[in-house]
C-alpha positions in Angstrom: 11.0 -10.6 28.6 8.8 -12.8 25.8 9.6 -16.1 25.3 12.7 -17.2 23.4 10.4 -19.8 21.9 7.9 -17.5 21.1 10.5 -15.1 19.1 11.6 -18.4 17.3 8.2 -19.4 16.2 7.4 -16.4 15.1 10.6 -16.1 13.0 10.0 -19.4 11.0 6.6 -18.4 10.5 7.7 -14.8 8.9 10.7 -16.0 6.8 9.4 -19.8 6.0 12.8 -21.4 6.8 14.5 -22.0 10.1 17.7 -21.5 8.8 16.5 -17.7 7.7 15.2 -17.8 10.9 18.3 -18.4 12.7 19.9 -15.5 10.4 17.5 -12.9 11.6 17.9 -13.8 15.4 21.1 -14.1 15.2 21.3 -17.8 16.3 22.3 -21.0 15.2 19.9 -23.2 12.9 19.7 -26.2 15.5 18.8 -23.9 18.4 15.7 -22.8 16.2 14.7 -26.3 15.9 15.1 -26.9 19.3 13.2 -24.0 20.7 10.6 -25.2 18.2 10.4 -28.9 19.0 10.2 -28.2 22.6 7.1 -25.6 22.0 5.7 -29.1 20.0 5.9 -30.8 23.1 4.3 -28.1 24.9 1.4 -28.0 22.8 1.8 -32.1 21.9 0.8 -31.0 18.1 3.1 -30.4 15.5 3.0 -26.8 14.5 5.2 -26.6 10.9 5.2 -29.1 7.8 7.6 -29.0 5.2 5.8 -28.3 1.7 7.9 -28.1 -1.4 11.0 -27.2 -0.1 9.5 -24.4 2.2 8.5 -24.2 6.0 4.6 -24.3 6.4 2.1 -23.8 9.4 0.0 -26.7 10.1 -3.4 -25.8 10.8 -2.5 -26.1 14.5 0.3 -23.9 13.9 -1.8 -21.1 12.2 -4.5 -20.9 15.6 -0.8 -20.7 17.8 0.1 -18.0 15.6 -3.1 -16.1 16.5 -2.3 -16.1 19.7 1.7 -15.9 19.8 1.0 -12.5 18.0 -1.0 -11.5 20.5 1.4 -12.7 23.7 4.8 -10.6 22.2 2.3 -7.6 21.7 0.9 -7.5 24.8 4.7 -8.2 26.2 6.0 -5.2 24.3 3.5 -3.3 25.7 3.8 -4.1 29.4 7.8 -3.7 28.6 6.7 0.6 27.7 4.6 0.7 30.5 6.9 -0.1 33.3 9.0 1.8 31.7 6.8 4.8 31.5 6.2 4.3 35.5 10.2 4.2 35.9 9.7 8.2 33.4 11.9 6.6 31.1 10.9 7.1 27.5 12.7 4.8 25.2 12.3 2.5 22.4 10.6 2.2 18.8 7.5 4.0 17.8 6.4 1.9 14.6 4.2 4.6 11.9 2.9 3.7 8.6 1.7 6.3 6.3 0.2 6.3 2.8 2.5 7.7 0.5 1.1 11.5 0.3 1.2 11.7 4.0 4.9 10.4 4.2 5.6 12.6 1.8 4.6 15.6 2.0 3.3 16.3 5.7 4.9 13.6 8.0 8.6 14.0 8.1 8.3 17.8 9.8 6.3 16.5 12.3 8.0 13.5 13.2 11.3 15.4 13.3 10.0 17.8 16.1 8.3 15.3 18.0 11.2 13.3 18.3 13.7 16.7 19.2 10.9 16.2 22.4 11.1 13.1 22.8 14.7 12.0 22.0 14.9 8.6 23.4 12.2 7.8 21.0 13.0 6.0 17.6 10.3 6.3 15.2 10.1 4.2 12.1 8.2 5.2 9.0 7.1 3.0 6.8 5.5 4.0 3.5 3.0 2.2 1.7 -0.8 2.7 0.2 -3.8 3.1 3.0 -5.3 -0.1 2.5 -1.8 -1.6 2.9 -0.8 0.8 5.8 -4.9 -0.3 7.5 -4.1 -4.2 7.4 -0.3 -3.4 9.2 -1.7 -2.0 12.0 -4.8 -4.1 12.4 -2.2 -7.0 12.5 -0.5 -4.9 15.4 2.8 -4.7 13.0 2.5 -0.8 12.9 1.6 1.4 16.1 -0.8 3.7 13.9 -1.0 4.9 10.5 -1.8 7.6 8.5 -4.5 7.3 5.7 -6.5 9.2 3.2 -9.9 8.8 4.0 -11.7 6.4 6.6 -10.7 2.9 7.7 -13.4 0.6 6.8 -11.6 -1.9 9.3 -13.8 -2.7 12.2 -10.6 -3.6 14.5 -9.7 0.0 14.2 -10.1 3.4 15.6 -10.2 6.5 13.2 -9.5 9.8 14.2 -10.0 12.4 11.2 -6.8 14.9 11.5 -7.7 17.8 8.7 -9.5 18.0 5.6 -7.5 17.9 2.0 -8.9 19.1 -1.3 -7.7 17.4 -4.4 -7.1 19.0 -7.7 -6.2 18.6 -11.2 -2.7 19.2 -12.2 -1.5 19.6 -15.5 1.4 21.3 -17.7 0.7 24.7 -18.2 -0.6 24.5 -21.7 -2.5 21.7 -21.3 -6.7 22.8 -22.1 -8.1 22.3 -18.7 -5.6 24.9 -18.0 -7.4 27.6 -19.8 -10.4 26.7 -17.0 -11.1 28.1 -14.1 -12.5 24.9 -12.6 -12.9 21.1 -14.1 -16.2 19.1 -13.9 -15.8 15.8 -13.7 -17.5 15.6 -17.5 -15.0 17.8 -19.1 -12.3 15.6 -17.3 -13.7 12.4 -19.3 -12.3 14.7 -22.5 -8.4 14.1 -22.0 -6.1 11.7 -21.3 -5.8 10.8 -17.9 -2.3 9.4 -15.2 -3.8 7.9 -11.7 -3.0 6.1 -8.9 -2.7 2.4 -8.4 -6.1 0.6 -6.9 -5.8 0.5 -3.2 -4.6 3.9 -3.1 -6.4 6.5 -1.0 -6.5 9.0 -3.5 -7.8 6.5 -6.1 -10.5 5.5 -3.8 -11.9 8.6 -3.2 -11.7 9.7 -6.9 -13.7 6.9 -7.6 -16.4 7.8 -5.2 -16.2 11.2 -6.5 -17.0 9.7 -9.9 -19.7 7.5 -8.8 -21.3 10.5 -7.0 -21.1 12.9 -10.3 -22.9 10.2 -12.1 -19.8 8.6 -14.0 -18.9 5.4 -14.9 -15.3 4.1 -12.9 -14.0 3.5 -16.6 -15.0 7.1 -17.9 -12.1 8.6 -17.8 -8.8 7.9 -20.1 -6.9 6.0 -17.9 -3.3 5.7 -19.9 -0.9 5.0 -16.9 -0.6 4.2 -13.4 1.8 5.0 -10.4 2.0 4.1 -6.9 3.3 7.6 -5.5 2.8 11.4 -5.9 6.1 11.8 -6.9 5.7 9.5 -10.2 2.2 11.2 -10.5 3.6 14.6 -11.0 6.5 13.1 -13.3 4.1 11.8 -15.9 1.9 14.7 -15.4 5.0 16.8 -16.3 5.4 15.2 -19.7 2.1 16.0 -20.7 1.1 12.6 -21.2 -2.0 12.9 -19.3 -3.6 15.1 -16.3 -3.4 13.8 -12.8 -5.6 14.6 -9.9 -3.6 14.6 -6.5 -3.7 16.6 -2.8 -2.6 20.7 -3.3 0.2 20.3 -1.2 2.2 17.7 -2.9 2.5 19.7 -6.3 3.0 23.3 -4.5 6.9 23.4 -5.2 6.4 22.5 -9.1 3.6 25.1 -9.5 5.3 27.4 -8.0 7.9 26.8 -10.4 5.9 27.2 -13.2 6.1 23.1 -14.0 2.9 22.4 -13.4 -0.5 24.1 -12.5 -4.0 23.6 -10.3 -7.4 23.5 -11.3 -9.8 23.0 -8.5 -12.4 20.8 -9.0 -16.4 21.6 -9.7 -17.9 20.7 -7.5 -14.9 20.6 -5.3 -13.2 17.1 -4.1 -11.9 16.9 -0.1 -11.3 14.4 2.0 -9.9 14.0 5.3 -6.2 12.7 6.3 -6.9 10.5 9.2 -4.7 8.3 12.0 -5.9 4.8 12.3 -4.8 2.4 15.8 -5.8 -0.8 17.1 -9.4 -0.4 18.8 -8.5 -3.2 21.2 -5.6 -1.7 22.6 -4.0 0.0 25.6 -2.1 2.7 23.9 1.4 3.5 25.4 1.6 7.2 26.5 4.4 8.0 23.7 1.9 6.6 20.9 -1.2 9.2 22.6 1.2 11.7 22.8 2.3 11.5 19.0 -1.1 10.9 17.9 -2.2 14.1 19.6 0.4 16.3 18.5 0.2 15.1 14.9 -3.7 15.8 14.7 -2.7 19.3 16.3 0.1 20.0 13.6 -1.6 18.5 10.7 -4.8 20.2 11.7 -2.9 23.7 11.6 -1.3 22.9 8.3 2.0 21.7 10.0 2.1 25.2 11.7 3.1 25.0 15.6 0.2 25.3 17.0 -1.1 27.3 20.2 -1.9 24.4 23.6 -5.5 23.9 23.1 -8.2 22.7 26.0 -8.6 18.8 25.2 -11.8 17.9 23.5 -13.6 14.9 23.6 -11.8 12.9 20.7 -8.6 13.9 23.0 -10.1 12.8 26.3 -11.2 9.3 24.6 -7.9 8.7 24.0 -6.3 9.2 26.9 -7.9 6.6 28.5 -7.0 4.5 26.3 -3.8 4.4 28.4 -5.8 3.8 31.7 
């Protein structure tokens, strides 16, 4: 239903070139340019300038793409709605998650809901929280999951369940001879974290803060960008990590790896994040609610529960 010039525009200003354009909508080069030049006319502004070789908004061109944005979202969304009213239940279901929940806790969940909901498509994408935050507040991402809270205005935050963090380490490693790890005794070995804009490495760092510690007190000798890499390195013994329980339960159980909680103990909450000034479709409610309802019950099918108020809030969302 949205406007073929609309889709074009938006196409040159994602890839940068009409004739990538053209490639991902399947369409010739000139009929880009023409779809373009007559949305020009329209607006009697020019809307792209070429600058070194690459396609560029104008500054007229960056206030239409506010809008254009806006126009193929709210089209998408009136395209699920009538839909809905017709009881079909079909299409994409966009979810970003940081990379613990994607992980560890998301791919169970998503599996049953869509064995309920077959004619839905859902499409994870994986990438940090702050990363997953700015997706959906640019309406490129239904809803996301993050470790901690959004500090985006634009969005809602709905806390799902708590999740304590703890140190992990080879088994012969010394803070494995405690029974618990202050954050001062952590300061005494080396140390493998998360890259800045992670969840988890936000929410160390508070924890730091709040202990008293300086952000560069600890012996930071490596970074990675997922769990997976985390418990690698952590493997080798080149340095302790500090990561959610449930994503290093299979190597302790194996004897890889072990847990130390944390004195005084570290949690956070896992929370689902969605546009604030939106109308929800009733697939997206649906899968936020039965996600906070699994997650909350450590991915256990839970028993039907009466609706409370964070539940009734957003169901009207889709009134």
């Amino acid at each position: 239903m949205a406007d073929r010039r609309f889709q074009a525009f938006l196409a040159v200003a994602k890839h940068g070139s009409f004739t990538r354009a053209a490639d991902a909508l399947c369409m010739t080069q000139p009929a880009v340019t023409f779809q373009i030049r007559q949305l020009e006319e329209h607006f009697n502004t020019r809307l792209f300038d070429r600058v070194g070789g690459r396609t560029a908004l104008t500054p007229a061109g960056r206030i239409a793409l506010e809008y254009v944005e806006r126009i193929m979202l709210l089209s998408s969304d009136l395209d699920a709605r009538m839909k809905e009213i017709n009881g079909e239940e079909a299409g994409p279901l966009a979810i970003g998650a940081s990379t613990t929940v994607a992980e560890f806790l998301l791919p169970r969940i998503i599996g049953e809901f869509t064995s309920r909901h077959p004619g839905i498509v859902p499409q994870l994408i994986v990438a940090n929280s702050e990363s997953v935050q700015a997706r959906v507040a640019e309406r490129a991402l239904d809803l996301g999951f993050i470790e901690g809270d959004s500090h985006l205005r634009t969005l809602v935050t709905d806390v799902c369940c708590d999740d304590e963090l703890q140190v992990v380490c080879v088994p012969d490693h010394p803070l494995a001879k405690r029974g618990s790890a202050t954050p001062e005794a952590l300061a005494e070995y080396p140390y493998v974290g998360r890259e800045p804009g992670s969840g988890t490495r936000e929410v160390i760092d508070r924890y730091l803060q709040e202990a008293g510690l300086a952000l560069d007190s600890l012996q930071l000798v490596m970074e990675a960008s997922s769990p997976e890499a985390l418990k690698g390195l952590a493997a080798t013994g080149l340095g302790f990590a500090i990561m959610s329980r449930a994503t290093a339960e299979k190597e302790v159980r194996l004897g890889d790896l072990v847990q130390i909680p944390l004195e005084p103990a570290l949690t956070r909450h896992l929370s689902v994040v969605y546009p604030r000034e939106r109308i929800l479709s009733r697939v997206v409610v649906e899968f936020i609610r039965f996600a906070k309802e699994r997650l909350a019950s450590g991915g256990r099918p839970s028993a039907r529960r009466m609706p409370g108020r964070a539940d009734r809030d957003l169901v009207a969302r889709i009134d």
